[in-house]
C-alpha positions in Angstrom: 82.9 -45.5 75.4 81.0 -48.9 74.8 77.5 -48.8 74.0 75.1 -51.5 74.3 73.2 -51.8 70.2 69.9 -54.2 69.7 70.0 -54.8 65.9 67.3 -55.9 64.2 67.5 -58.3 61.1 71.0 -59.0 62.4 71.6 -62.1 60.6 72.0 -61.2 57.1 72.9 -57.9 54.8 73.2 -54.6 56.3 72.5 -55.8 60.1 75.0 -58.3 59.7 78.0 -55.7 58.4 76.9 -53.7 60.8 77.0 -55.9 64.2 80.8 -56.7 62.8 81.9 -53.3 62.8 80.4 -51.9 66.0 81.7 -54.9 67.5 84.9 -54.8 66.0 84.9 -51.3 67.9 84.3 -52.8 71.5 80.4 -52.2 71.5 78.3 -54.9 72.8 75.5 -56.0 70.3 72.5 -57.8 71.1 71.6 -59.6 67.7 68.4 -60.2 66.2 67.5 -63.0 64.3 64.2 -65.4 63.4 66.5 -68.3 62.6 68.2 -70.1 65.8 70.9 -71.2 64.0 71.9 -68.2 61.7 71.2 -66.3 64.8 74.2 -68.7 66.8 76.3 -68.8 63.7 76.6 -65.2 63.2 77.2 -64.1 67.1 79.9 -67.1 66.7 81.4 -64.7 64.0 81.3 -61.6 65.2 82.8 -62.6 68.8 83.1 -59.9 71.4 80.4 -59.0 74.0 77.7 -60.4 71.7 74.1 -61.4 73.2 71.3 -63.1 70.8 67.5 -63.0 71.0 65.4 -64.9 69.1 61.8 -63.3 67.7 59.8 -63.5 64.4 59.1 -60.0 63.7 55.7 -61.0 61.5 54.1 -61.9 65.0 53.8 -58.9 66.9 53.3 -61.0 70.5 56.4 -62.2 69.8 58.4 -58.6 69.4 56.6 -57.8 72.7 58.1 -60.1 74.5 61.5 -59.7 73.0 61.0 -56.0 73.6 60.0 -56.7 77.6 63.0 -59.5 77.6 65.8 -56.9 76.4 64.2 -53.9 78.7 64.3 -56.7 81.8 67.9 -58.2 80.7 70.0 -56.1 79.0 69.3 -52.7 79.8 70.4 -49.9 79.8 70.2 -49.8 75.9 72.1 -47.2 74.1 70.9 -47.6 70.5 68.2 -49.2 69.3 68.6 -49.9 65.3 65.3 -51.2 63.4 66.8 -52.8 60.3 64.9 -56.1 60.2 63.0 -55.7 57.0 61.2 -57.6 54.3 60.0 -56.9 50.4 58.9 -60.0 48.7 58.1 -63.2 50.8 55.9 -66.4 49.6 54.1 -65.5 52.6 52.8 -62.0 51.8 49.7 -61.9 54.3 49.9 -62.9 58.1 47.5 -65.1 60.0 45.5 -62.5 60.7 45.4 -61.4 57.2 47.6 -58.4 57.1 50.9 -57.7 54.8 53.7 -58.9 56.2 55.4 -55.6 55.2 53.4 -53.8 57.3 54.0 -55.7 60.5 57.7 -56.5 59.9 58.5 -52.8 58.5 56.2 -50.4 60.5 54.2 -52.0 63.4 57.2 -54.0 64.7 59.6 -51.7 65.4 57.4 -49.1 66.3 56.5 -51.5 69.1 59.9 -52.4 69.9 60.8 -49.1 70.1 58.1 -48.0 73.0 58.7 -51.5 75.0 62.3 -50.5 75.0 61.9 -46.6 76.1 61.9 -47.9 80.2 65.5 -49.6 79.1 66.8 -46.6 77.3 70.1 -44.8 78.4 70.0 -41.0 78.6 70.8 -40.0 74.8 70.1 -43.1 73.8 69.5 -43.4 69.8 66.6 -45.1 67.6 67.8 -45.6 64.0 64.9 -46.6 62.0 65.4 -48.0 58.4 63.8 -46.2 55.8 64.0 -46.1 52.1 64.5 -43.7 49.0 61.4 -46.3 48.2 58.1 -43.7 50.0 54.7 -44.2 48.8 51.5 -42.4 50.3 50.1 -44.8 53.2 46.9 -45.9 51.9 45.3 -46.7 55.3 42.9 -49.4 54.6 46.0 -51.5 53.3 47.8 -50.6 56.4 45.2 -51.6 57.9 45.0 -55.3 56.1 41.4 -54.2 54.2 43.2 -54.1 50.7 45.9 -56.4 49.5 48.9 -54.6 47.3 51.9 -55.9 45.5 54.8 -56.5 46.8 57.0 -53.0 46.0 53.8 -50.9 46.8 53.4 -52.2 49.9 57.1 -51.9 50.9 57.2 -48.6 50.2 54.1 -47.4 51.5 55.4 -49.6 54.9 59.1 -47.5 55.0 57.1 -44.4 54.7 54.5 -45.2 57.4 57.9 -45.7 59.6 59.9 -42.4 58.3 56.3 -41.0 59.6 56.2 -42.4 62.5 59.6 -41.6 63.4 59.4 -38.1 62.7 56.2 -37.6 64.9 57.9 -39.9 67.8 61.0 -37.6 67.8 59.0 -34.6 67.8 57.2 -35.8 71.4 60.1 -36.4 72.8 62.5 -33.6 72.1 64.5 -34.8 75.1 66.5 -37.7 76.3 66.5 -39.8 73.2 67.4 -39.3 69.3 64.7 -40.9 66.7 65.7 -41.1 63.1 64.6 -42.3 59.7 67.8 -43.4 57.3 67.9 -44.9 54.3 71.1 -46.8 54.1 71.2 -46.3 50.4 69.3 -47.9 47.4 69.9 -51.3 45.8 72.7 -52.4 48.4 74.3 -55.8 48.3 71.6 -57.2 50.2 69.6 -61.1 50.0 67.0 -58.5 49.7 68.0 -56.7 46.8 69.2 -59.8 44.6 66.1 -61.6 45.4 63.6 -58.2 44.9 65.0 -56.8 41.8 67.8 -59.6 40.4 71.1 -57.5 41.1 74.4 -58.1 42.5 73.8 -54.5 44.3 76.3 -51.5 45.6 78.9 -51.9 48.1 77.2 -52.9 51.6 79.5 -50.6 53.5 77.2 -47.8 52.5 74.8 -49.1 54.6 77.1 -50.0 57.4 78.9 -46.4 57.2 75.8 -44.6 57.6 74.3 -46.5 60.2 77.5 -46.6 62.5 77.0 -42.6 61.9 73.4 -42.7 63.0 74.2 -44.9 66.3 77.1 -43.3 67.0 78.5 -39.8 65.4 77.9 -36.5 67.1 76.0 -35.0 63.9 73.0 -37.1 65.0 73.0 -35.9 68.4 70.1 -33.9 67.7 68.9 -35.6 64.7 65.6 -36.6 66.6 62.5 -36.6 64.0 64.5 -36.5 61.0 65.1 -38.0 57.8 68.6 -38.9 56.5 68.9 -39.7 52.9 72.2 -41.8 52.0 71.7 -41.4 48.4 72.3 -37.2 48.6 74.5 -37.8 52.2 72.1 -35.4 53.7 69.2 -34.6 56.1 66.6 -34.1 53.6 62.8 -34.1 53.3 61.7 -37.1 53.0 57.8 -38.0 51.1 55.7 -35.1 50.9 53.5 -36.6 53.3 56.0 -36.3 56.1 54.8 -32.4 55.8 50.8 -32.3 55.8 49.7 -32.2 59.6 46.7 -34.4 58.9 48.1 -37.1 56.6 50.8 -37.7 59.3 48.6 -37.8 62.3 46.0 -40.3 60.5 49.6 -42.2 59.5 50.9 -42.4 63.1 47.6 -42.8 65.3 46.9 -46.1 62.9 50.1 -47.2 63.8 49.7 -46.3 67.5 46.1 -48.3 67.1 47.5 -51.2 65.9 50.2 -51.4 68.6 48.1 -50.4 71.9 47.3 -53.9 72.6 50.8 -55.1 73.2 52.1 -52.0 75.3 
């Protein structure tokens, strides 16, 4: 049966990979992109039943709008995958003086996500992308009070997400799937060679597991966990993830910083 993916960061690395498989399958992906032309060049390769949207994910006005332009145009949405991600970027802090890996990596597609539930198909699927890379969330930097370096604040950002995942699955134990994944570590990625120097694994890793996450029965009723593509298993993820109180003060920031655009 086709089903209609939104994929974030769908213009490079493991969103790429993965819009040409699914629609190599006869799905119908909506593409993401910031960049007009890598967004047209890329929907020009992968062919098929292939939509585009356009949206910088570092201004969060502008994912509300993509998120009220998908529910309005290209519902019902079947799976939802939040892969658009950044590490290091010359432009670390937004206008507004928050880390862009904060807005890009948690507050964006938690947004997205809760624009898109009106648009969602029964069963439908949120595959967030996580990391083996979890830091506590120190809450004044997720807040944009205290600047951190680059790998701090990106790991700190995929564990706000797994967080918020897991609590966003838990209040809705029916009608939709939310999961945290990580793809697998140091993938051939422009995110990897530029981050750490490395050529990086095989990106069909990435693209296997997150085909599995859209699509495969054995997620069906995945909804609040954590997959861990390094072990190929549902696992714990950051020890966080399990005190009550460091996960509600996680998620309601998150659900603070969002409320304005809902």
């Amino acid at each position: 049966m086709k089903k209609t993916i939104l994929i974030t960061g769908a213009t490079d690395g493991i969103g790429r990979a993965t819009a040409q498989a699914l629609a190599g399958d006869g799905h119908r992906p909506i593409l993401h992109g910031r960049n007009a032309e890598k967004l047209a060049a890329v929907a020009a390769e992968v062919g098929g039943e292939v939509r585009t949207e356009l949206a910088d994910f570092a201004d969060l006005s502008k994912v509300a709008a993509l998120g009220r332009r998908v529910a309005e145009a290209h519902g019902p949405v079947d799976v939802l995958i939040n892969n658009a991600g950044v590490l290091r970027t010359s432009q670390p802090r937004t206008a507004s003086g928050e880390d862009v890996r904060f807005v890009v990596n948690t507050f964006a597609p938690a947004l997205l996500s809760r624009l898109l539930l009106p648009a969602l198909a029964p069963g439908a699927r949120l595959v967030h992308l996580s990391s083996a890379a979890q830091a506590p969330v120190d809450l004044a930097a997720l807040r944009g009070e205290r600047p951190l370096e680059a790998m701090e604040a990106y790991a700190q950002s995929k564990l706000a997400l797994t967080l918020w995942s897991q609590a966003f699955g838990q209040a809705h134990p029916e009608g939709l799937v939310s999961v945290a994944v990580n793809p697998g570590s140091l993938l051939a990625t422009n995110m990897v060679r530029e981050g750490f120097g490395m050529a990086g694994h095989d990106i069909g890793i990435g693209v296997g597991i997150l085909t599995r996450a859209a699509l495969s029965p054995e997620f069906a009723t995945a909804s609040g966990k954590y997959f861990d593509n390094d072990a190929g298993r549902f696992a714990a993820p950051q020890a966080d993830a399990s005190d009550p109180a460091k996960l509600r003060a996680v998620v309601e920031a998150i659900e603070s910083r969002i409320a304005g655009y809902l």
